[in-house]
C-alpha positions in Angstrom: 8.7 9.2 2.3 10.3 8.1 -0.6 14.6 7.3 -0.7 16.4 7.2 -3.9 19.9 6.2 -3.8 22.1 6.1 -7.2 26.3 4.8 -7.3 26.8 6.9 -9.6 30.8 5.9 -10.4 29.3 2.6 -11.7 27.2 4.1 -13.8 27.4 2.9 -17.5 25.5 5.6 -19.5 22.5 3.4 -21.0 19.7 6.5 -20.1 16.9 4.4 -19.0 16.8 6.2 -15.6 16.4 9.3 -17.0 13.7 8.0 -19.6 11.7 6.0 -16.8 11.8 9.3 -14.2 12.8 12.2 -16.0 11.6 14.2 -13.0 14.4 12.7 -10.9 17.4 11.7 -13.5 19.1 13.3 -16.2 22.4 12.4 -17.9 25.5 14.3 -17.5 26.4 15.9 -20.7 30.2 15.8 -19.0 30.6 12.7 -18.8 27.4 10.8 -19.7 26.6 9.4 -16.6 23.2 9.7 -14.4 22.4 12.6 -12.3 20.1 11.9 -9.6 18.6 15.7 -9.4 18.7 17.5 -5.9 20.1 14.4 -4.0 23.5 14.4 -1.8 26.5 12.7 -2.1 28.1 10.4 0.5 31.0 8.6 -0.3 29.6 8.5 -3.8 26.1 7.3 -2.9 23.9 10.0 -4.0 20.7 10.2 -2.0 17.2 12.5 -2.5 14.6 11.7 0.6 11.5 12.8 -1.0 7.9 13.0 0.2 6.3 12.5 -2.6 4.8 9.2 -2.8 4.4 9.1 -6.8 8.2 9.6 -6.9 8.0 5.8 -6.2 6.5 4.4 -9.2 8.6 6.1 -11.6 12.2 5.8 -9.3 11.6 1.9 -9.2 10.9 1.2 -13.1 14.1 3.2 -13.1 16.0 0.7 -10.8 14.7 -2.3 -12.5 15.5 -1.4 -16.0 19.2 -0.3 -14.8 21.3 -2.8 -16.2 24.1 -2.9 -13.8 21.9 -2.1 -10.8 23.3 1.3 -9.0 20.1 2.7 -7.9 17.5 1.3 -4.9 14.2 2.7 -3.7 12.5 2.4 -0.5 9.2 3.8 0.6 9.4 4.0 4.5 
């Protein structure tokens, strides 16, 4: 099982989620921040539990190359 968690209100718009894992993030055309596709929103923490295990690879070159650091991965 894979978790994927994005902030999305501190989001800044630079794409490189959605350019490491476009299977999991696209870019809002609204307002140009990251989508983190089929995931839920708490308290704006957007969450997608996945089992997938190759969603990991992609999802964590995702949170490294984030510049401000809004999304974490966990494989549990």
């Amino acid at each position: 099982m894979v978790i994927i968690t994005l902030q999305r209100d501190k989001c800044i718009g630079c794409n490189y989620c959605a350019e490491f894992a476009p299977e999991y993030f696209r870019m809002s055309k609204k307002d140009g921040k990251s989508v983190l596709l089929k995931s839920t929103d708490k308290k704006g923490f957007y969450t997608l539990k996945t089992p997938l295990p190759d969603a990991f690879e992609p999802c964590e070159k995702a949170a490294k190359a984030c510049p401000v650091k809004i999304i974490s991965v966990k494989e549990i």
